[in-house]
N, CA, C and O atoms as CSV, one atom per row, in Angstrom:
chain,resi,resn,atom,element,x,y,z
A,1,UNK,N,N,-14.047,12.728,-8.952
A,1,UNK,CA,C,-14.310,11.337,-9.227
A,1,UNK,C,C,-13.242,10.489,-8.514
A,1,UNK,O,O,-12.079,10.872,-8.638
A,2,UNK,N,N,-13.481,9.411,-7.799
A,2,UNK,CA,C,-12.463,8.600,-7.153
A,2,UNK,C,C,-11.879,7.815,-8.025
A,2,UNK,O,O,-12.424,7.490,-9.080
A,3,UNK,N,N,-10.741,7.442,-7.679
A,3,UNK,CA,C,-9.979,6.593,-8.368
A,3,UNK,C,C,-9.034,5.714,-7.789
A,3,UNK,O,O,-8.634,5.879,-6.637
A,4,UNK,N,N,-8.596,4.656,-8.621
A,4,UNK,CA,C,-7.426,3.594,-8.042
A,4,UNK,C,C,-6.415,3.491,-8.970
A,4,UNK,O,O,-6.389,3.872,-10.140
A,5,UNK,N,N,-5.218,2.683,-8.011
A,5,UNK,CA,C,-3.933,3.067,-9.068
A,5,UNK,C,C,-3.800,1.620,-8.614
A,5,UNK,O,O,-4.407,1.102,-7.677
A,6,UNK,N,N,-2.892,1.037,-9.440
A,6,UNK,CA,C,-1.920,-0.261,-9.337
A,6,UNK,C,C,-0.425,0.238,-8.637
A,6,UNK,O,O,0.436,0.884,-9.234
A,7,UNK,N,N,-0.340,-0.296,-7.027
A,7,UNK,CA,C,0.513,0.172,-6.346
A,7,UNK,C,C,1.352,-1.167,-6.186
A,7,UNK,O,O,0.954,-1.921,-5.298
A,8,UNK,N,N,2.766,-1.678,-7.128
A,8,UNK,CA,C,3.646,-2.221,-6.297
A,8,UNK,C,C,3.459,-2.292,-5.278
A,8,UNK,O,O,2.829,-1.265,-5.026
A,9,UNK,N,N,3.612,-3.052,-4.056
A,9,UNK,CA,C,4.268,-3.529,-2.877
A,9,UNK,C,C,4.420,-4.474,-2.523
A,9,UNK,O,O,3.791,-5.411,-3.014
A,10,UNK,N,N,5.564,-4.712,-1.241
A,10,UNK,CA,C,5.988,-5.823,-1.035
A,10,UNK,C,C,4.978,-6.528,-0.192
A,10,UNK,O,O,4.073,-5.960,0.420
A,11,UNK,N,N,5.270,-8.176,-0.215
A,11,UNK,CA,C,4.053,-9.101,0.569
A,11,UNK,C,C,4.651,-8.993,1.925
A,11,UNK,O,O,3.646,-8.732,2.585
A,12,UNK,N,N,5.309,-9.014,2.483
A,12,UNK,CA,C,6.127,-9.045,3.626
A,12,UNK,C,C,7.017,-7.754,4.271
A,12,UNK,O,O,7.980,-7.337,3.627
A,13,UNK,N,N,6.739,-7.278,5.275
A,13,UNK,CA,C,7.073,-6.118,5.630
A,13,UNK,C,C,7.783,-5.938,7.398
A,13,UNK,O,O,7.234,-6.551,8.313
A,14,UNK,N,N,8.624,-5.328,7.582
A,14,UNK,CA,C,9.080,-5.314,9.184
A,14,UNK,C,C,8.959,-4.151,9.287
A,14,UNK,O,O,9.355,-3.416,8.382
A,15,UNK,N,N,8.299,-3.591,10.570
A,15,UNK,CA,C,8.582,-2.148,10.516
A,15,UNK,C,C,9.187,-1.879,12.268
A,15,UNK,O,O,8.539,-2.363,13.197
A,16,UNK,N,N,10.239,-1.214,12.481
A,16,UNK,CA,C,10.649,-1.088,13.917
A,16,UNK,C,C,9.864,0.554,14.125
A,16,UNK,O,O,9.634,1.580,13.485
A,17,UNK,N,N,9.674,-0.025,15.435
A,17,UNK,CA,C,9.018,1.646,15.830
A,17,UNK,C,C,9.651,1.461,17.844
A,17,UNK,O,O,9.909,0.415,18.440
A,18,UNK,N,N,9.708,2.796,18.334
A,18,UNK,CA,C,9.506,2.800,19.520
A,18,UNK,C,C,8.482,3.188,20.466
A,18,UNK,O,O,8.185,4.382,20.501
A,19,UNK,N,N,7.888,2.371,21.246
A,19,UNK,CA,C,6.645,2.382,22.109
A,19,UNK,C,C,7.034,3.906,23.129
A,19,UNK,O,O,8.125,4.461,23.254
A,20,UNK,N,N,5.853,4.230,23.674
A,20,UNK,CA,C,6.015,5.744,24.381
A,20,UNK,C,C,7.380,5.345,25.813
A,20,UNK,O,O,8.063,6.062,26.544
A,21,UNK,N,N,7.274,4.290,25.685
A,21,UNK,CA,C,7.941,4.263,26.817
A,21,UNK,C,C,9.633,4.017,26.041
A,21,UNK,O,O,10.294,3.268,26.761
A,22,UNK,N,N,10.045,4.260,25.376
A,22,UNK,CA,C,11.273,4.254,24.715
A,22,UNK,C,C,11.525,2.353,24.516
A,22,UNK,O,O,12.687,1.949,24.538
A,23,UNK,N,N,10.766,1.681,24.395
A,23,UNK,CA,C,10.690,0.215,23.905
A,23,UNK,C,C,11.690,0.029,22.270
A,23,UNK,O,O,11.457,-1.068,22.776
A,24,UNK,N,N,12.143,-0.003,21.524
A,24,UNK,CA,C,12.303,-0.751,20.399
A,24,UNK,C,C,11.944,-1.670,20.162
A,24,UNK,O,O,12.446,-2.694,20.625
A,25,UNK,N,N,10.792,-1.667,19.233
A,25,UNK,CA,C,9.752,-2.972,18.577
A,25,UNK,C,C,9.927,-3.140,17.225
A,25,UNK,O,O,10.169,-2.242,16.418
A,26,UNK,N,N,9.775,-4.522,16.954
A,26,UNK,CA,C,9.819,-5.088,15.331
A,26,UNK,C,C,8.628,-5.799,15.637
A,26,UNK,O,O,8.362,-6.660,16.476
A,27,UNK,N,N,7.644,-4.931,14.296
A,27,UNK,CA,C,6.669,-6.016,14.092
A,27,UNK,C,C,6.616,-6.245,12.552
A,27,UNK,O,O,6.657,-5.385,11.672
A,28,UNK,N,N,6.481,-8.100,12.377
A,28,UNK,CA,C,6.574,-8.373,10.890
A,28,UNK,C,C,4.791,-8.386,10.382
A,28,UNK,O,O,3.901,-8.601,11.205
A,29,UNK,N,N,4.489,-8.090,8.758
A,29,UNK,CA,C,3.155,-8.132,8.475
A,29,UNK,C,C,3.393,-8.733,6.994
A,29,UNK,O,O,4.437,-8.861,6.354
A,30,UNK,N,N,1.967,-9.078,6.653
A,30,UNK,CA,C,2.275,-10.593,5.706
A,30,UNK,C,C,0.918,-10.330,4.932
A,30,UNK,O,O,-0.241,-10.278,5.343
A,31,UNK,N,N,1.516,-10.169,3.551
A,31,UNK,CA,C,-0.029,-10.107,2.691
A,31,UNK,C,C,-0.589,-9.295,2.743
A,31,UNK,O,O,0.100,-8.351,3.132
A,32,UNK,N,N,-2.119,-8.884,2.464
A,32,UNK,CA,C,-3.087,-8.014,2.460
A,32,UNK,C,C,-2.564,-6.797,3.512
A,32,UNK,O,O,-2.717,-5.597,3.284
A,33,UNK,N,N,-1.868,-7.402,4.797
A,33,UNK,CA,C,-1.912,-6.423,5.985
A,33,UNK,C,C,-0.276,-5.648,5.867
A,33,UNK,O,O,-0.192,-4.548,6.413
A,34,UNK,N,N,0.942,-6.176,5.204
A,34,UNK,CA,C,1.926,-5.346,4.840
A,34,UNK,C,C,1.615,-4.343,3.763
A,34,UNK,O,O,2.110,-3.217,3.807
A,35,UNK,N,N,0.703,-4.770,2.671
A,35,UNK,CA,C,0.498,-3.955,1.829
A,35,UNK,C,C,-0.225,-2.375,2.926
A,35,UNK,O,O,0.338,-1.287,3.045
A,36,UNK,N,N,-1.542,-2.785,3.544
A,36,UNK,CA,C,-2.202,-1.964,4.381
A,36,UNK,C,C,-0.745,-0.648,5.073
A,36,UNK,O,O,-0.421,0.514,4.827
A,37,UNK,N,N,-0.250,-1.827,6.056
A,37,UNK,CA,C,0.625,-1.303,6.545
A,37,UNK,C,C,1.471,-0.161,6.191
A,37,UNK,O,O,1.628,0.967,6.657
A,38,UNK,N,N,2.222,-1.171,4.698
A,38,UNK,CA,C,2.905,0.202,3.849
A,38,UNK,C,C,2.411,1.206,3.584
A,38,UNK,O,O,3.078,2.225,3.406
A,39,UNK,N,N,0.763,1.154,3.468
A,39,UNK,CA,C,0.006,2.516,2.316
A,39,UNK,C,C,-0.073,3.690,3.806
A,39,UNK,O,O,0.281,4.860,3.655
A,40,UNK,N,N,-0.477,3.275,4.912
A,40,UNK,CA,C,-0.225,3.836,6.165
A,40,UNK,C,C,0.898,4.737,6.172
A,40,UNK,O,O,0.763,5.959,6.220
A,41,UNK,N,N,2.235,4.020,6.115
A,41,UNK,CA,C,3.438,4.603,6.566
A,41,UNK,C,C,3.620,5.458,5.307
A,41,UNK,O,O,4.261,6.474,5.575
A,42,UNK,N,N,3.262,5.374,4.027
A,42,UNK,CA,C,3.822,6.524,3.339
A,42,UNK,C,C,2.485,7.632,3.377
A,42,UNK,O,O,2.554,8.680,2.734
A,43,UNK,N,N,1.713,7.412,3.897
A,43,UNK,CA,C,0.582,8.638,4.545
A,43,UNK,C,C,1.987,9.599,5.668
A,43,UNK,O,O,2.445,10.742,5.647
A,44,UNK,N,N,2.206,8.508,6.422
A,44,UNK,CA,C,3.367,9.330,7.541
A,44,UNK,C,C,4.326,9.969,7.203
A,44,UNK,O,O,4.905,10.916,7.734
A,45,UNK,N,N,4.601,9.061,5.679
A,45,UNK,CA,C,5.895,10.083,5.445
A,45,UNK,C,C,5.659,11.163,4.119
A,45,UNK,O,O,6.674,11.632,3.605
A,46,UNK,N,N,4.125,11.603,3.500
A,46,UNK,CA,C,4.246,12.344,2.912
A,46,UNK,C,C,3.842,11.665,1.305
A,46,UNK,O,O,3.470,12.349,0.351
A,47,UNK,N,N,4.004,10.319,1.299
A,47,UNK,CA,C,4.248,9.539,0.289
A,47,UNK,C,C,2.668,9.587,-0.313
A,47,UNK,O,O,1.848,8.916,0.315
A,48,UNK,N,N,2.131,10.433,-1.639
A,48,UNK,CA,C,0.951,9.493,-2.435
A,48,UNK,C,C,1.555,8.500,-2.939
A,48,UNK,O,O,2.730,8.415,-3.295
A,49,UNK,N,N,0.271,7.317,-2.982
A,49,UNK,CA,C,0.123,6.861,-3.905
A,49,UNK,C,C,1.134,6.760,-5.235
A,49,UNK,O,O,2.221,6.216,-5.426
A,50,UNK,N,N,0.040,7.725,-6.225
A,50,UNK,CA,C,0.566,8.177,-7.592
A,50,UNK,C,C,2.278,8.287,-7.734
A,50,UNK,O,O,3.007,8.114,-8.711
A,51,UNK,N,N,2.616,8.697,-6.138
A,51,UNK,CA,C,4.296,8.739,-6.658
A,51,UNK,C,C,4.522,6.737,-6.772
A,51,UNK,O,O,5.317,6.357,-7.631
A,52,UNK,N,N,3.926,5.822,-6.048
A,52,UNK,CA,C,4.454,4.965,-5.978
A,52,UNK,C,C,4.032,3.968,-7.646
A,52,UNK,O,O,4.647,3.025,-8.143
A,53,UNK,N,N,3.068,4.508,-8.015
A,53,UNK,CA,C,2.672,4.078,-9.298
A,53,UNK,C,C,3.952,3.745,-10.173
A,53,UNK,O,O,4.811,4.603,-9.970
A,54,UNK,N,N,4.293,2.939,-10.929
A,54,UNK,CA,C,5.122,2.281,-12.176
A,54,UNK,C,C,4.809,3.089,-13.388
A,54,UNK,O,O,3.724,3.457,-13.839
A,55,UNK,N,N,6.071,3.278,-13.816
A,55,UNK,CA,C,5.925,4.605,-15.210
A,55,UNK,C,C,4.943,3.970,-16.046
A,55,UNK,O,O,4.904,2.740,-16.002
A,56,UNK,N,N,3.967,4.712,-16.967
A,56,UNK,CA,C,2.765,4.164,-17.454
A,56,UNK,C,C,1.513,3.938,-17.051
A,56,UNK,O,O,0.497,4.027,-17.740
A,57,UNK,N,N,1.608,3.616,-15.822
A,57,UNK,CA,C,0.408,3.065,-15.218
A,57,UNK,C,C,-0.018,4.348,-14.679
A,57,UNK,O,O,0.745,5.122,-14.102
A,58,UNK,N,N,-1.563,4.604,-14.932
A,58,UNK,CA,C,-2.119,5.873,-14.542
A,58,UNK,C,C,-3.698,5.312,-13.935
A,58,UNK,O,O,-4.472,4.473,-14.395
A,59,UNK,N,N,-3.773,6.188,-12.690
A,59,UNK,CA,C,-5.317,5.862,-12.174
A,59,UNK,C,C,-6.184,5.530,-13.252
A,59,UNK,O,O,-6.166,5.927,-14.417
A,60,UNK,N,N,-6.914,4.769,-12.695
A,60,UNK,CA,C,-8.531,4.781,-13.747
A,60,UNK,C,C,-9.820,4.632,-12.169
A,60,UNK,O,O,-9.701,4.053,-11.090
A,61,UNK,N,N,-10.878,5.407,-12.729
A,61,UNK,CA,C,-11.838,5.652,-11.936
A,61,UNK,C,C,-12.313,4.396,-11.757
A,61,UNK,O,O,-12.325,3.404,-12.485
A,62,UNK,N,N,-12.802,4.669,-10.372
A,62,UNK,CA,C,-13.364,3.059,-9.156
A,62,UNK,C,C,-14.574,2.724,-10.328
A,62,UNK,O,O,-14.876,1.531,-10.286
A,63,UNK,N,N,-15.326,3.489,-11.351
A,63,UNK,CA,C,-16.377,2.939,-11.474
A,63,UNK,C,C,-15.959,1.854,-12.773
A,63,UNK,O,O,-16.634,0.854,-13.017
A,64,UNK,N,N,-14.800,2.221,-13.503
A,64,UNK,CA,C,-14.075,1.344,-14.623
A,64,UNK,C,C,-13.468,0.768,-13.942
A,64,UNK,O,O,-13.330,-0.212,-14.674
A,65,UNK,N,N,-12.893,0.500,-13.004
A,65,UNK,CA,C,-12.342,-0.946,-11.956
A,65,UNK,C,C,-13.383,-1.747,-11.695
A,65,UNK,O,O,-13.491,-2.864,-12.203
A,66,UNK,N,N,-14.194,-1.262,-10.917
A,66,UNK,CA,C,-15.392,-2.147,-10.709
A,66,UNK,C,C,-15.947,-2.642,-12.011
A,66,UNK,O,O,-16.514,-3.637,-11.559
A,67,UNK,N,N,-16.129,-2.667,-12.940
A,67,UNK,CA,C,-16.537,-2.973,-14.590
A,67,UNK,C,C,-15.602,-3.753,-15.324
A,67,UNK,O,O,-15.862,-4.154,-16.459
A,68,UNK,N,N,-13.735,-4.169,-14.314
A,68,UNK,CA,C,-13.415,-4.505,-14.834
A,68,UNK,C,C,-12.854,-6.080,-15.219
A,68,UNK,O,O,-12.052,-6.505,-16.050
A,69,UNK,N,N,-13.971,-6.911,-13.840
A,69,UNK,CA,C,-14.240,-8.265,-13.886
A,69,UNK,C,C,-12.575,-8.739,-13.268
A,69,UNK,O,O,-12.207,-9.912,-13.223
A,70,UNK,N,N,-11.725,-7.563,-12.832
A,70,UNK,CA,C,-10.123,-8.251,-12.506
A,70,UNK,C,C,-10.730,-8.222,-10.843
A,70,UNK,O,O,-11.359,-7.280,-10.361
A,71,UNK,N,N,-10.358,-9.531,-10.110
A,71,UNK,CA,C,-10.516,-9.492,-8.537
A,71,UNK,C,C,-8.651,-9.369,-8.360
A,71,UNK,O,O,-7.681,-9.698,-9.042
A,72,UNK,N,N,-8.868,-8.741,-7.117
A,72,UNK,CA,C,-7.456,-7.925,-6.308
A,72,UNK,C,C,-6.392,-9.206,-6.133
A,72,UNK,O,O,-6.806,-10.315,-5.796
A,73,UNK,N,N,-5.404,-9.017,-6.317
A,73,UNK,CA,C,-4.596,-9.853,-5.953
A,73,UNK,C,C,-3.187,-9.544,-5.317
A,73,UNK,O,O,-2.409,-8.707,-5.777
A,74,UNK,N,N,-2.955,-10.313,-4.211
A,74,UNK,CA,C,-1.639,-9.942,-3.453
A,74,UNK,C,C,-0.307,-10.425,-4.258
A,74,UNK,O,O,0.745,-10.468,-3.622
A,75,UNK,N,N,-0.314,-10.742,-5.452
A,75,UNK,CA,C,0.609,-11.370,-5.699
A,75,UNK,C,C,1.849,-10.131,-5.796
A,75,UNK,O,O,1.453,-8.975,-5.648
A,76,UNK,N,N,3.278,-10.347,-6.033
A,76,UNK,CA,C,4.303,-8.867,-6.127
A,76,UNK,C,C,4.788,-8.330,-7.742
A,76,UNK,O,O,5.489,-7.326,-7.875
């Protein structure tokens, strides 16, 4: 059964990376797309989810989210 968690994250995010050609880049991301961003990079580093979850807070299945009249919000 699928499920969703309530994931902390920050609205605002920098992440430096280096391009193939040995570049050092900073790119900043804002809202909906740092959150994205972050859930990405802890795919890279190994990171679920569930570890980032807040003590207490436990998945509940997409079909009791969807039922649960709350729309998503970026707030932190």
């Amino acid at each position: 059964m699928p499920v969703r968690g309530l994931v902390p994250r920050s609205l605002a995010l920098r992440v430096a990376y280096d391009t193939l050609e040995g570049v050092r880049c900073v790119s900043v991301y804002e809202r909906g797309l740092a959150r994205l961003v972050a859930h990405e990079v802890d795919h890279l580093a190994g990171t679920l989810y569930r570890g980032r979850m807040r003590p207490g807070v436990y998945p509940i299945s997409v079909m009791e989210y969807r039922g649960s009249g709350v729309a998503w919000s970026y707030e932190a």
